[in-house]
PDB file of N, CA, C and O in Angstrom:
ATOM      1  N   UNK A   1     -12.715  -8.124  -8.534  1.00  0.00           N
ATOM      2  CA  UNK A   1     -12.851  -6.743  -8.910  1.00  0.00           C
ATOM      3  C   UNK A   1     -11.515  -6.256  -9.435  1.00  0.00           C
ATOM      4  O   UNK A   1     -10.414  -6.462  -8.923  1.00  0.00           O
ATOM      5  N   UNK A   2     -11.801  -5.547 -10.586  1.00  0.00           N
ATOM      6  CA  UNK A   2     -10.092  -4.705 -10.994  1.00  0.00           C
ATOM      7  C   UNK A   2     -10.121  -3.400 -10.866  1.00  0.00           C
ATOM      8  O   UNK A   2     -11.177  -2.948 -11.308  1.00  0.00           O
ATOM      9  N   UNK A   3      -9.270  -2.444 -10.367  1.00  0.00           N
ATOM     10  CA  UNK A   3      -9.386  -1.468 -10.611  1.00  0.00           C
ATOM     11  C   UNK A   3      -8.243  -0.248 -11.314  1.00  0.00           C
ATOM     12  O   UNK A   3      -7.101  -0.582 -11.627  1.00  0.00           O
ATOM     13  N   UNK A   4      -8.678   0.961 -11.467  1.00  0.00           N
ATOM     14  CA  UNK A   4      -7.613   1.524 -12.195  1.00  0.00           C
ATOM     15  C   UNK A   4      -7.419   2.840 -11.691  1.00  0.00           C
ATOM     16  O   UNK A   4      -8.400   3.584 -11.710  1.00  0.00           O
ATOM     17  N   UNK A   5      -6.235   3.313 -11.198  1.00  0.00           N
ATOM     18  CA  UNK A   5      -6.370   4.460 -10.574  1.00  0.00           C
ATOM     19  C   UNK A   5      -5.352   5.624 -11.253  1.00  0.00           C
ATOM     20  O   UNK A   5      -4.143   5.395 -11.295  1.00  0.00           O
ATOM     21  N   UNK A   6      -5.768   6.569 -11.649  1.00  0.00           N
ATOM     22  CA  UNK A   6      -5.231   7.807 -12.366  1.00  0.00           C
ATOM     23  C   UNK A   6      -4.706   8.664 -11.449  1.00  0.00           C
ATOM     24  O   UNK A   6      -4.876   8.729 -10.231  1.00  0.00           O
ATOM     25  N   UNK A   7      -4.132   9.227 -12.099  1.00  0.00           N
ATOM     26  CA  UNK A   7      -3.295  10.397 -10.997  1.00  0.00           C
ATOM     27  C   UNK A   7      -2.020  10.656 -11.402  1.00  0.00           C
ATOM     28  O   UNK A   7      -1.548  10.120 -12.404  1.00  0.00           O
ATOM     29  N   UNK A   8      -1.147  11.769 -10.418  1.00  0.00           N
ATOM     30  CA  UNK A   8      -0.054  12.104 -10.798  1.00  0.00           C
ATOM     31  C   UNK A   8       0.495  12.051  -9.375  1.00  0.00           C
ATOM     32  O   UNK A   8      -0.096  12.396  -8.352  1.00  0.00           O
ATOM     33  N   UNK A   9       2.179  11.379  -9.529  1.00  0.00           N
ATOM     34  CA  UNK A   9       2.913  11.441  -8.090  1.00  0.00           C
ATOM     35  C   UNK A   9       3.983  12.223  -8.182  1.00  0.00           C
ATOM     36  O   UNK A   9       4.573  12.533  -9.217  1.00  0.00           O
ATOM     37  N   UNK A  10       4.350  12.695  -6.564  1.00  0.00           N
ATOM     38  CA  UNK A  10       4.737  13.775  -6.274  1.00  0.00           C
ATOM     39  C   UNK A  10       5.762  13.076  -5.409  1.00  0.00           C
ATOM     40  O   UNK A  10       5.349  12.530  -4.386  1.00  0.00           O
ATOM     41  N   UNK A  11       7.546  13.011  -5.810  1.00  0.00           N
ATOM     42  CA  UNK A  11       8.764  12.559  -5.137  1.00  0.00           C
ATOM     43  C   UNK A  11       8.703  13.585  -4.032  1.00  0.00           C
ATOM     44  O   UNK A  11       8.286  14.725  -4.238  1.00  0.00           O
ATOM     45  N   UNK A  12       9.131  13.156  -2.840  1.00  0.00           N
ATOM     46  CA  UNK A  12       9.494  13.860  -1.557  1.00  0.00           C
ATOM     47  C   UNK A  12      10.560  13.625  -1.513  1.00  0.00           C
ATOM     48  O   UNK A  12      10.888  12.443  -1.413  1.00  0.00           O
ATOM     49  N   UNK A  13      11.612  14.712  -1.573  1.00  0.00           N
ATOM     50  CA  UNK A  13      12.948  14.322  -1.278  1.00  0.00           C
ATOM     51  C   UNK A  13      13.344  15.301  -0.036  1.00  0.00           C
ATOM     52  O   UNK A  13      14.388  15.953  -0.038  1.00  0.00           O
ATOM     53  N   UNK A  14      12.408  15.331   1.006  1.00  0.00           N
ATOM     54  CA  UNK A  14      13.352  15.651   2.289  1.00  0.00           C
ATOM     55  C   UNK A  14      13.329  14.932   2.972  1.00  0.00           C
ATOM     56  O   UNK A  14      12.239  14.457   3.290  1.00  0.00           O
ATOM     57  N   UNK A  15      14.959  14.303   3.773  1.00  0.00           N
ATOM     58  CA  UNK A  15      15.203  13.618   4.215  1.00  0.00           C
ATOM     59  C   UNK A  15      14.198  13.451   5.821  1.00  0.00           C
ATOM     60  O   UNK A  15      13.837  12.365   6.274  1.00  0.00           O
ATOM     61  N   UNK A  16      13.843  15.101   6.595  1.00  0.00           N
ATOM     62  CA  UNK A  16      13.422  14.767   7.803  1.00  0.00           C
ATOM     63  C   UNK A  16      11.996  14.156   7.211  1.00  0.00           C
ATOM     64  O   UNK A  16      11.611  13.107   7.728  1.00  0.00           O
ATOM     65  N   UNK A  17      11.439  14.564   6.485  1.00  0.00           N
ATOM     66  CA  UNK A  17       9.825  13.982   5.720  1.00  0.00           C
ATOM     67  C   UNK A  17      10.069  12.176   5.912  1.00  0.00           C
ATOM     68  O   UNK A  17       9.633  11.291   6.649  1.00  0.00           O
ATOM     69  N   UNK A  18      10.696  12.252   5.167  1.00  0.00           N
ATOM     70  CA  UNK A  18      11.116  10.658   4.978  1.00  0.00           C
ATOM     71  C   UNK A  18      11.433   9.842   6.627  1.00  0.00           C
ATOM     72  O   UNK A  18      10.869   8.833   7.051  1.00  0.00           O
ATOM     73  N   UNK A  19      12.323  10.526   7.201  1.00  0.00           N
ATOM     74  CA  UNK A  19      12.585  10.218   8.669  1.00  0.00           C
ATOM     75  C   UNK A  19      11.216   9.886   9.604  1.00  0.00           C
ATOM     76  O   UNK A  19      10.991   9.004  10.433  1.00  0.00           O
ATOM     77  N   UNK A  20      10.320  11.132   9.023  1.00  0.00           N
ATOM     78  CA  UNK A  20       9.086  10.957  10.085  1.00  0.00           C
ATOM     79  C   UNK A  20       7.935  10.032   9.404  1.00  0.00           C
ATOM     80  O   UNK A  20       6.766  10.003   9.788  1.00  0.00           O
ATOM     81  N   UNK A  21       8.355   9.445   8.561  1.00  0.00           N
ATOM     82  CA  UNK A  21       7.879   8.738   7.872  1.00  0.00           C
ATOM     83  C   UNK A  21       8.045   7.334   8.232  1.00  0.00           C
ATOM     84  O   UNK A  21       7.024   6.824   8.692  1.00  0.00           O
ATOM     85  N   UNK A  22       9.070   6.574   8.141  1.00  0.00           N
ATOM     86  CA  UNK A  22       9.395   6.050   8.820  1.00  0.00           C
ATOM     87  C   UNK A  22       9.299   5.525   9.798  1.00  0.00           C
ATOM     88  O   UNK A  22       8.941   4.353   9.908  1.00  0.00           O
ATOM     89  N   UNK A  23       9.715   6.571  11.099  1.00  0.00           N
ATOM     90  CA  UNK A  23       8.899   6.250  12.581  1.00  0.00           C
ATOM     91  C   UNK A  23       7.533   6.103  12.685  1.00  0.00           C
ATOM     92  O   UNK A  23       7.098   5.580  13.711  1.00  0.00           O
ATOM     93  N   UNK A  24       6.550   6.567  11.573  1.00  0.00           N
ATOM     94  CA  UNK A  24       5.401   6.380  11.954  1.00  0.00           C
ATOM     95  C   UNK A  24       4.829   5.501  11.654  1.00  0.00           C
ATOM     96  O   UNK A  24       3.663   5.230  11.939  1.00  0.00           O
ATOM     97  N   UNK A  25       5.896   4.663  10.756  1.00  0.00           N
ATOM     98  CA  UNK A  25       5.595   2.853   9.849  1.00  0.00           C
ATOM     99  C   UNK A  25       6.163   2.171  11.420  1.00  0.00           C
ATOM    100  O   UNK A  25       5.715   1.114  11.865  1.00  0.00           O
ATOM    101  N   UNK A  26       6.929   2.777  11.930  1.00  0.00           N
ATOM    102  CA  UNK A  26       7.720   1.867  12.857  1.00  0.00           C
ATOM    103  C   UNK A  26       6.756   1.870  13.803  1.00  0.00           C
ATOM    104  O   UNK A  26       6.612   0.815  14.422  1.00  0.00           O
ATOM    105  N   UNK A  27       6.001   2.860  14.097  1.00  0.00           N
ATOM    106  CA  UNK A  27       5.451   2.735  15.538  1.00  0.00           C
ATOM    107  C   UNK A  27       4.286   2.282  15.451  1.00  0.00           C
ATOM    108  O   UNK A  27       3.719   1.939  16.488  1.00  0.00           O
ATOM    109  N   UNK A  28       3.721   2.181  14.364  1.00  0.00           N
ATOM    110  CA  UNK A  28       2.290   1.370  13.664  1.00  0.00           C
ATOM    111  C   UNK A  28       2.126   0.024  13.535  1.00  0.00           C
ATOM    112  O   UNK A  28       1.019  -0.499  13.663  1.00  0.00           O
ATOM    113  N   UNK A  29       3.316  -0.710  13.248  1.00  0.00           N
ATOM    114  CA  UNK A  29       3.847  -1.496  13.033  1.00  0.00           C
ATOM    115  C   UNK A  29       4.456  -2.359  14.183  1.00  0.00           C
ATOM    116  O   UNK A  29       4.099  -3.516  14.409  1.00  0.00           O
ATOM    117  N   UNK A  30       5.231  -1.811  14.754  1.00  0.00           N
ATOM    118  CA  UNK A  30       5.800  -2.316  16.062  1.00  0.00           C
ATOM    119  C   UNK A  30       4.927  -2.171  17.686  1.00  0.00           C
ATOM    120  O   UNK A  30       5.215  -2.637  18.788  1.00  0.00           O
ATOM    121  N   UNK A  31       3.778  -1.316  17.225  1.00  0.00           N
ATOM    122  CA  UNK A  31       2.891  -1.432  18.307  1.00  0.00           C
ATOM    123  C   UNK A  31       1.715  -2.696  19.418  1.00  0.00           C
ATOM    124  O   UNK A  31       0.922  -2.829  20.349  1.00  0.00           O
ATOM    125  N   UNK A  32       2.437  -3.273  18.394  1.00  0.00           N
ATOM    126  CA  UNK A  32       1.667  -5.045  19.195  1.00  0.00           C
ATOM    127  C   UNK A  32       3.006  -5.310  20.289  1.00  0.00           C
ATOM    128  O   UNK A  32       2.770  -5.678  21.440  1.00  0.00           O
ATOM    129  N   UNK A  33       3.734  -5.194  20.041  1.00  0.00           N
ATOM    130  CA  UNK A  33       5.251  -5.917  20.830  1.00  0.00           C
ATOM    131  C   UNK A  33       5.436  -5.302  21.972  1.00  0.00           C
ATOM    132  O   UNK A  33       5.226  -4.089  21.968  1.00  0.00           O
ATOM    133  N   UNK A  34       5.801  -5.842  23.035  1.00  0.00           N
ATOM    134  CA  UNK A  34       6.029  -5.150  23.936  1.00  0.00           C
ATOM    135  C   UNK A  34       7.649  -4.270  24.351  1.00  0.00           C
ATOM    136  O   UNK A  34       7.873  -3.256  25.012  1.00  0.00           O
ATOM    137  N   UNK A  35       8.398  -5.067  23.729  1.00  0.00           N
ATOM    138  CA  UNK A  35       9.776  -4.854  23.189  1.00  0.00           C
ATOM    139  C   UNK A  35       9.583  -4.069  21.601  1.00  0.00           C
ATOM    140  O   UNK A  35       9.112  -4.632  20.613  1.00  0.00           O
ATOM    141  N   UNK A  36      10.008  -2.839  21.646  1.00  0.00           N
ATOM    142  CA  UNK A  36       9.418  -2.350  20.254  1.00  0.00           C
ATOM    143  C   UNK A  36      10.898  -2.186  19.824  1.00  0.00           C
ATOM    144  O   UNK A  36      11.802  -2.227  20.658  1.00  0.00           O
ATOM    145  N   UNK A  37      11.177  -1.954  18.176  1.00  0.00           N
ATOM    146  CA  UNK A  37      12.321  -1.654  17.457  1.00  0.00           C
ATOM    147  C   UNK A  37      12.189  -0.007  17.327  1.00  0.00           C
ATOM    148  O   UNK A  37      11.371   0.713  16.755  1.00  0.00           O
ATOM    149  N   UNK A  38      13.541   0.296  18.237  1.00  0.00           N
ATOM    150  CA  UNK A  38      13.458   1.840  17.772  1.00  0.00           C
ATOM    151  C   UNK A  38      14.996   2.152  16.806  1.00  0.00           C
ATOM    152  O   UNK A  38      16.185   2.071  17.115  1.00  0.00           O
ATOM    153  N   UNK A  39      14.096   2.635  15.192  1.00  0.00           N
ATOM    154  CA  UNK A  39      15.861   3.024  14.676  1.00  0.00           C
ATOM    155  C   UNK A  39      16.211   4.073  15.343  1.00  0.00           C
ATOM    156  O   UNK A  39      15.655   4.922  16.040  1.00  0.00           O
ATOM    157  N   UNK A  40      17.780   3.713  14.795  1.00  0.00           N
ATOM    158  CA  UNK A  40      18.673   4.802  15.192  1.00  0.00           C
ATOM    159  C   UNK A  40      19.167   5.868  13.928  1.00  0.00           C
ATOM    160  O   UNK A  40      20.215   5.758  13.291  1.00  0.00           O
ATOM    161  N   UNK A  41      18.594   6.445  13.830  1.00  0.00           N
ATOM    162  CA  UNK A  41      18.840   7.228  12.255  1.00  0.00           C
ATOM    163  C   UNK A  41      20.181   7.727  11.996  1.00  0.00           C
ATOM    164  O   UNK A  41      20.542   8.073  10.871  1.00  0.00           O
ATOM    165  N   UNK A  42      20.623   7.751  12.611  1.00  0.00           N
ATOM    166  CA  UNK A  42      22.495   8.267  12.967  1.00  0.00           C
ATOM    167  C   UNK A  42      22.999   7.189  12.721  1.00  0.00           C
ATOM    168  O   UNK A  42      24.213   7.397  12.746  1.00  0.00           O
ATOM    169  N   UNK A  43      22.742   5.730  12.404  1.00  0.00           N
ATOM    170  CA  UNK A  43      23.875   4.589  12.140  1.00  0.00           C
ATOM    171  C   UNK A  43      23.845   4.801  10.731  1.00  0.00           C
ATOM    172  O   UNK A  43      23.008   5.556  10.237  1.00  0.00           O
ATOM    173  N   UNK A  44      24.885   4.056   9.884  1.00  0.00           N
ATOM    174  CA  UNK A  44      25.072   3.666   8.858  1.00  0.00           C
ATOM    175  C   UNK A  44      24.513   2.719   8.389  1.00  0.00           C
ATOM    176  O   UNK A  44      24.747   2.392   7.226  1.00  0.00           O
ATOM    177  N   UNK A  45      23.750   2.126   9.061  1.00  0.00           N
ATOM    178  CA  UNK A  45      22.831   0.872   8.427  1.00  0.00           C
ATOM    179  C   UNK A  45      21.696   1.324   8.160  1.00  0.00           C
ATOM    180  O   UNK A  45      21.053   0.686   7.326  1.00  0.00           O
ATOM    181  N   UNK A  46      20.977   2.733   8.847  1.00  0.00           N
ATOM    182  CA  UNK A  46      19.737   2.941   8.680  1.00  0.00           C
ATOM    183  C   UNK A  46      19.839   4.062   7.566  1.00  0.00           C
ATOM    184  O   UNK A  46      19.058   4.385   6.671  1.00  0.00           O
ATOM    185  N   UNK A  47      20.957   4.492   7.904  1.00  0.00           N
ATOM    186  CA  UNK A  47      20.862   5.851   6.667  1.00  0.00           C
ATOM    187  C   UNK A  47      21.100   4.706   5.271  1.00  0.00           C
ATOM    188  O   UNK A  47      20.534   5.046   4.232  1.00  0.00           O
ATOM    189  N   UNK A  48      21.674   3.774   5.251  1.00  0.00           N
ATOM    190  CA  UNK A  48      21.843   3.137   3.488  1.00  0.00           C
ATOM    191  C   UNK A  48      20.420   2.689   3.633  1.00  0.00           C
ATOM    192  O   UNK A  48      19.778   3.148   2.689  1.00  0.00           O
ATOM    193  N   UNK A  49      19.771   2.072   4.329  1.00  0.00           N
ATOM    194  CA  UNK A  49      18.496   1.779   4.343  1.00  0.00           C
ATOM    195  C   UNK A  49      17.244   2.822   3.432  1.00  0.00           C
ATOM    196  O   UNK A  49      16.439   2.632   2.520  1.00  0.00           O
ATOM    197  N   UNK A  50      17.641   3.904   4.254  1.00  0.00           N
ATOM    198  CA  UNK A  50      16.795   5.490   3.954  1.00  0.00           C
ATOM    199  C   UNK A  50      17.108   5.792   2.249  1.00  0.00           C
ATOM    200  O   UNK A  50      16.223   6.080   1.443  1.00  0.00           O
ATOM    201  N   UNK A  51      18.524   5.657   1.934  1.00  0.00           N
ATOM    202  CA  UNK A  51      19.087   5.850   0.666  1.00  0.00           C
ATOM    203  C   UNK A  51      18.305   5.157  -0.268  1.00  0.00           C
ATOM    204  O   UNK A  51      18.145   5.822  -1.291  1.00  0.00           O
ATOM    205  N   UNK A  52      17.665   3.864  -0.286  1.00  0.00           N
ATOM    206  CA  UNK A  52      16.853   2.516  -0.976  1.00  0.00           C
ATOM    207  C   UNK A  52      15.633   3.254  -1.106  1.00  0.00           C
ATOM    208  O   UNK A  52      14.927   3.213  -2.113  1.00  0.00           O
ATOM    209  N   UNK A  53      15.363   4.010   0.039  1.00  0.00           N
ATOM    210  CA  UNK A  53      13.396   4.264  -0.155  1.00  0.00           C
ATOM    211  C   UNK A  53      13.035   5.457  -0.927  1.00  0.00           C
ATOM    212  O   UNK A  53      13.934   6.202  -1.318  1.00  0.00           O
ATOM    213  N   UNK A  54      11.913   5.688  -1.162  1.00  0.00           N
ATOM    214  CA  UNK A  54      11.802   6.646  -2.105  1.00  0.00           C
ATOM    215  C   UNK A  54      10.495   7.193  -1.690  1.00  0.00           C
ATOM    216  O   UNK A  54       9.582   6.696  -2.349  1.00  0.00           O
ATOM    217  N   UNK A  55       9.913   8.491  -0.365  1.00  0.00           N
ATOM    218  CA  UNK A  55       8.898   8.805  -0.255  1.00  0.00           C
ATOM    219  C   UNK A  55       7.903   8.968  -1.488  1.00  0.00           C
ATOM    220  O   UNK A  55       8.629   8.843  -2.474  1.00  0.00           O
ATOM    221  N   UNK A  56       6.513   9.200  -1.945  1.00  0.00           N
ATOM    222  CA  UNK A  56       5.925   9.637  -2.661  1.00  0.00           C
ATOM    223  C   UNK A  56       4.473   9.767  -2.502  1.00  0.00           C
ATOM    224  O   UNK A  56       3.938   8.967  -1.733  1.00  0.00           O
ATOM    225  N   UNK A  57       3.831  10.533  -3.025  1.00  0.00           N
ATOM    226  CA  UNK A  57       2.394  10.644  -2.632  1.00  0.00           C
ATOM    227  C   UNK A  57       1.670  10.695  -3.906  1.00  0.00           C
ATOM    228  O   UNK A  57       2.226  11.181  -4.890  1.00  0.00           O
ATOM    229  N   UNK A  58       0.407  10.207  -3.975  1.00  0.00           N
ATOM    230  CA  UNK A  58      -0.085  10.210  -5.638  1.00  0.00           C
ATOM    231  C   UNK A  58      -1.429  10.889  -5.533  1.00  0.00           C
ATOM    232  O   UNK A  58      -2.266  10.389  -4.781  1.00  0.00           O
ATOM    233  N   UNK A  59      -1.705  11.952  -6.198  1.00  0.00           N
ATOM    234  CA  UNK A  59      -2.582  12.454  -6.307  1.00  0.00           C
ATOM    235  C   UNK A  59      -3.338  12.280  -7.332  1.00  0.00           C
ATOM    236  O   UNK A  59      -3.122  12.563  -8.510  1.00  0.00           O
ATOM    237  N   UNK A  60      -4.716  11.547  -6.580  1.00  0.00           N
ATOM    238  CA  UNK A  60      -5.934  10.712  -7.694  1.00  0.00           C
ATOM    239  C   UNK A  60      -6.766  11.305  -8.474  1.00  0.00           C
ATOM    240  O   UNK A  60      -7.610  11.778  -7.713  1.00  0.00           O
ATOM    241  N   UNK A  61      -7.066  11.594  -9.643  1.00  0.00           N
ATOM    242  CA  UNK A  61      -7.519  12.045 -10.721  1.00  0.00           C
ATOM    243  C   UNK A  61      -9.115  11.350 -10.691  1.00  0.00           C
ATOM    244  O   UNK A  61     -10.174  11.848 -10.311  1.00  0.00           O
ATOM    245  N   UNK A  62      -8.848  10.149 -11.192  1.00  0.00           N
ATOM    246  CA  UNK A  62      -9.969   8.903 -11.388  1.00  0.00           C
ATOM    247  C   UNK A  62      -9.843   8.055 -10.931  1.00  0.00           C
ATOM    248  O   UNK A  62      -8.840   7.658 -10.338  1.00  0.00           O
ATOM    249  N   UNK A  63     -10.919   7.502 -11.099  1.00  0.00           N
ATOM    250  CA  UNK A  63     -10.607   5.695 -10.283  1.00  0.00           C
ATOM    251  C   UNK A  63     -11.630   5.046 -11.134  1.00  0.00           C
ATOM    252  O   UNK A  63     -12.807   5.386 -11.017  1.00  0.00           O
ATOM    253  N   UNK A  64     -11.351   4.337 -11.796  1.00  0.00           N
ATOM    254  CA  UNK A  64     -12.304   2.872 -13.030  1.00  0.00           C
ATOM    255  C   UNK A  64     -12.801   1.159 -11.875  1.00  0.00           C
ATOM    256  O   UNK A  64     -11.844   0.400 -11.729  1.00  0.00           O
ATOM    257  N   UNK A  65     -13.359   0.969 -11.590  1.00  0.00           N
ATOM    258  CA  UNK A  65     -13.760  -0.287 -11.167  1.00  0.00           C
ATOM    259  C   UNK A  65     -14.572  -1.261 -12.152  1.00  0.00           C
ATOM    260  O   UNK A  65     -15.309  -0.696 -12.960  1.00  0.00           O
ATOM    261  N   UNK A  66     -14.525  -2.482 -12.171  1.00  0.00           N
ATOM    262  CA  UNK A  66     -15.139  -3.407 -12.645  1.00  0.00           C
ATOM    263  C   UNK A  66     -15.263  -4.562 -11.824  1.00  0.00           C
ATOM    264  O   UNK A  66     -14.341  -4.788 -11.040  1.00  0.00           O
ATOM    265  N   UNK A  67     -16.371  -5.438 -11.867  1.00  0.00           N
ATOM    266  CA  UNK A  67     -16.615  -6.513 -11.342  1.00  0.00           C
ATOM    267  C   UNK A  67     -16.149  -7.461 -12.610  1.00  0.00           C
ATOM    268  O   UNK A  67     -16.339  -7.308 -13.817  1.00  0.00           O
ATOM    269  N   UNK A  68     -15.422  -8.568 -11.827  1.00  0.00           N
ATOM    270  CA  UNK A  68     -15.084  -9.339 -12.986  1.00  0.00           C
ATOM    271  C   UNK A  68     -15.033 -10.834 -12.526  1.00  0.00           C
ATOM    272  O   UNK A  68     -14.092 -11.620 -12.637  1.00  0.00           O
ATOM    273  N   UNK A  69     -16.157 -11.018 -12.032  1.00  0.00           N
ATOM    274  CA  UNK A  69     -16.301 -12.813 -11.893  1.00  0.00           C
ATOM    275  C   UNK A  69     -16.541 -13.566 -12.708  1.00  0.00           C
ATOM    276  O   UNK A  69     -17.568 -13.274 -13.320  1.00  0.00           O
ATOM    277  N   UNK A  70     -15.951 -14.645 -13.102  1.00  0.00           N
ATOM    278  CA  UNK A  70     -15.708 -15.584 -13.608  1.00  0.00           C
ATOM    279  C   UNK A  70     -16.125 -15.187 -14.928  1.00  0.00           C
ATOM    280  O   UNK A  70     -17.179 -15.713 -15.284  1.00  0.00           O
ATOM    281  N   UNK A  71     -15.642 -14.485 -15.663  1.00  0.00           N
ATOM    282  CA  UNK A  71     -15.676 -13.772 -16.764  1.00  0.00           C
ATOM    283  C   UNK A  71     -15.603 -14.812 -17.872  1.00  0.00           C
ATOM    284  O   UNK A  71     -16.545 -14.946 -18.652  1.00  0.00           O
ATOM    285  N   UNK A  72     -14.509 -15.542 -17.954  1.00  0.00           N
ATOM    286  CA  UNK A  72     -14.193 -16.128 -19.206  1.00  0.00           C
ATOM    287  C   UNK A  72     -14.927 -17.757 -19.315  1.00  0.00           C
ATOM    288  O   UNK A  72     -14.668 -18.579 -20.194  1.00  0.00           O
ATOM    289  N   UNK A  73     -15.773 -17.920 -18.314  1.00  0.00           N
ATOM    290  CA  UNK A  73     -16.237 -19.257 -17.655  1.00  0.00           C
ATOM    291  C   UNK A  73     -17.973 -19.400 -18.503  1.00  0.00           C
ATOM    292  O   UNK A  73     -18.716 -18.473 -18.826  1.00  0.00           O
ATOM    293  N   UNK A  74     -18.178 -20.815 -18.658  1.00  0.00           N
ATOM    294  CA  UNK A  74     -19.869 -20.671 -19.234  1.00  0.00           C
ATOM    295  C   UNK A  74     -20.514 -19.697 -18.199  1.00  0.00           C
ATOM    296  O   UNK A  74     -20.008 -18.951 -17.361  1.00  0.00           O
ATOM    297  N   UNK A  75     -22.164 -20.034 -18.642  1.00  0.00           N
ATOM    298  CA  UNK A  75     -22.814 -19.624 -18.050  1.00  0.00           C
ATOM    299  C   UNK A  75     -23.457 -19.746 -16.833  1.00  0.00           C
ATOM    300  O   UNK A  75     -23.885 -18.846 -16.111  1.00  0.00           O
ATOM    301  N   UNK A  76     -23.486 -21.004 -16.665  1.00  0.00           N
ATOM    302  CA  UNK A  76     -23.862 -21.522 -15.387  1.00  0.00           C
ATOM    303  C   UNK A  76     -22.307 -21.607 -14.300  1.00  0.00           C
ATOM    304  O   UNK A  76     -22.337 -21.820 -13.088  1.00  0.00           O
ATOM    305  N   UNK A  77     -21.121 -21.390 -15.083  1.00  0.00           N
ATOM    306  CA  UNK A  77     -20.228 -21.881 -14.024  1.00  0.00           C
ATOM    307  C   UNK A  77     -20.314 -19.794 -13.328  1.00  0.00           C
ATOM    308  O   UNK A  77     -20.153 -19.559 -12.131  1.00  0.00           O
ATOM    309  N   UNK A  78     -20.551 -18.761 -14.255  1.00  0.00           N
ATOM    310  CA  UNK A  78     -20.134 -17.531 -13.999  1.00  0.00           C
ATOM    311  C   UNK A  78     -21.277 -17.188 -12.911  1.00  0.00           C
ATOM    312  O   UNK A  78     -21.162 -16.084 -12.379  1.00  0.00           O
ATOM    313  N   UNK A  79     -22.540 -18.121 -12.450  1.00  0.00           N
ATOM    314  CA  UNK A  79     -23.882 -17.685 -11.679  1.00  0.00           C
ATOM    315  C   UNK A  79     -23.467 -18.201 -10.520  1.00  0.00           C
ATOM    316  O   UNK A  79     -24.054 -17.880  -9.486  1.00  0.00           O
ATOM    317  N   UNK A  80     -22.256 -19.192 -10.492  1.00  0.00           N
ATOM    318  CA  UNK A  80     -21.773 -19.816  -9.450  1.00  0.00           C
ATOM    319  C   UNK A  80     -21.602 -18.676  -7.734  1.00  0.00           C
ATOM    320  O   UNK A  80     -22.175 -18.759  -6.647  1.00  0.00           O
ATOM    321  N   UNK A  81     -20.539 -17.717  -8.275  1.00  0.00           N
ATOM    322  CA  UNK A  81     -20.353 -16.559  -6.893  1.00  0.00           C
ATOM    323  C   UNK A  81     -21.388 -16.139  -6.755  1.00  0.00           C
ATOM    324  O   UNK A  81     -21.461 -15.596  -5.653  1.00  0.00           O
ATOM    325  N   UNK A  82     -22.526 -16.072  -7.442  1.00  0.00           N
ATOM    326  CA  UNK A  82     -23.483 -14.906  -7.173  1.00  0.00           C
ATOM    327  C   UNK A  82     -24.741 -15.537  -5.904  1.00  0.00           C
ATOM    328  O   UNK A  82     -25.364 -15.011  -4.981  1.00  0.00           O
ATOM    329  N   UNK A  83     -24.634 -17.253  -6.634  1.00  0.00           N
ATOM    330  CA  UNK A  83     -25.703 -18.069  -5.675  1.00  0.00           C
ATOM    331  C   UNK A  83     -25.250 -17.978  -3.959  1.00  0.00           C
ATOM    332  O   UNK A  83     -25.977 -18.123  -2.976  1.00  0.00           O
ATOM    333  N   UNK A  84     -23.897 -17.710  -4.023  1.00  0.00           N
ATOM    334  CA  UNK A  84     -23.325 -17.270  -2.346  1.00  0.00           C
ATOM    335  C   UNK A  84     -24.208 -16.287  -2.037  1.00  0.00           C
ATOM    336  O   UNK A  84     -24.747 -16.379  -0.934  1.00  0.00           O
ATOM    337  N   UNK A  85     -24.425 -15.585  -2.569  1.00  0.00           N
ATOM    338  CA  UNK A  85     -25.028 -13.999  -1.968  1.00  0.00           C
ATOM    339  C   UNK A  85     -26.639 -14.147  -1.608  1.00  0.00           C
ATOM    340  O   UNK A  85     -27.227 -13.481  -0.756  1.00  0.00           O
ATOM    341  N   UNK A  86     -27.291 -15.300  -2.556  1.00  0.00           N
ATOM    342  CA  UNK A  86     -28.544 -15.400  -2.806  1.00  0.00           C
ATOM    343  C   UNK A  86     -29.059 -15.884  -1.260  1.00  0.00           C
ATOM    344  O   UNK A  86     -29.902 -15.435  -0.482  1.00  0.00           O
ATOM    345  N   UNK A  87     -28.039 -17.124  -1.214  1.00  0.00           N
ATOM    346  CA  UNK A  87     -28.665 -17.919   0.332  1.00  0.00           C
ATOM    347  C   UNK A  87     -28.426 -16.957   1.560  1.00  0.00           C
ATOM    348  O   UNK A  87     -28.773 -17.300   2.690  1.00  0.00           O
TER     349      UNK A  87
END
């Protein structure tokens, strides 16, 4: 399947946005472990870190889908995925 998604994005440039952003990748993320990683937003390693990322949110207009199996393939090789579905 391909798809195509329209829209327009919207930069967040506040830093606490971004911060709580963050923790909530961290705690989503780090929630299997029993030992979890908590940053420290006050070091210098996490703030150059923060400096690299770039919040943003995209607001979707359209969305285009297509099915596209074995498109460029004969005919009998393109009926191939479909006989999965049949049995």
């Amino acid at each position: 399947m391909a798809a195509h998604v329209y829209g327009h994005i919207d930069i967040i440039n506040d830093p606490n946005e971004l911060q709580a952003l963050i923790q909530k990748t961290v705690d989503f993320c780090e929630g299997y472990y029993e030992e979890k990683w908590v940053p420290e937003f006050t070091t210098p390693f996490i703030q150059g870190l923060m400096n690299g990322v770039v919040e943003f949110q995209i607001f979707i207009t359209k969305i285009e889908s297509k099915w596209k199996l074995s498109q460029n393939h004969p005919l009998e090789r393109k009926k191939t995925p479909y006989k999965v579905f049949e049995d």
